[in-house]
C-alpha positions, 0 to 999 in steps of 0.5 A: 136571633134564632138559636140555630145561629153558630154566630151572630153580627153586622152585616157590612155590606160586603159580599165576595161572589166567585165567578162561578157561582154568579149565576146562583146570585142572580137567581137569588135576587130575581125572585125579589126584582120581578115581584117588585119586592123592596121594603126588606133586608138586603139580605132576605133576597140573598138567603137561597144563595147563602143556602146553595153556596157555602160562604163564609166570614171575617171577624171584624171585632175591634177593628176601627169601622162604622156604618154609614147610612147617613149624614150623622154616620158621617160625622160620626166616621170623621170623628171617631173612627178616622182617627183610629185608622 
């Protein structure tokens, strides 16, 4: 991470966006639908937005949570974070 970075962390996929400032998300991604731009983060084609629109974050440390991208995340979500919800 570079050190310009106050924190770093996961991504968890989820992003509130003010009805305001909708537009400015849209922009955003636009760059990257039109130039067909797929093999990236999710996230690259939201850095104008995070430039343009001050957003912040939610410390999840230490609460019961996993990421799921596949069938063997699931499995690990039923056995080891289930129980602890």
């Amino acid at each position: 991470m570079p050190e310009q970075y106050d924190y770093a962390g996961e991504g968890v996929g989820f992003l509130r966006v003010r009805h305001a400032d909708t537009p400015r998300v849209i922009s955003s991604l636009r760059d990257y639908i039109d130039k067909g731009a797929w093999d990236m983060e999710y996230e690259d084609a939201l850095l104008a937005y995070f430039r343009d629109v001050r957003v912040g974050h939610e410390k999840i440390g230490g609460l019961p949570w996993t990421e799921i991208d596949f069938i063997d995340d699931v499995k690990k979500a039923e056995l080891e974070v289930l129980p602890r919800l």
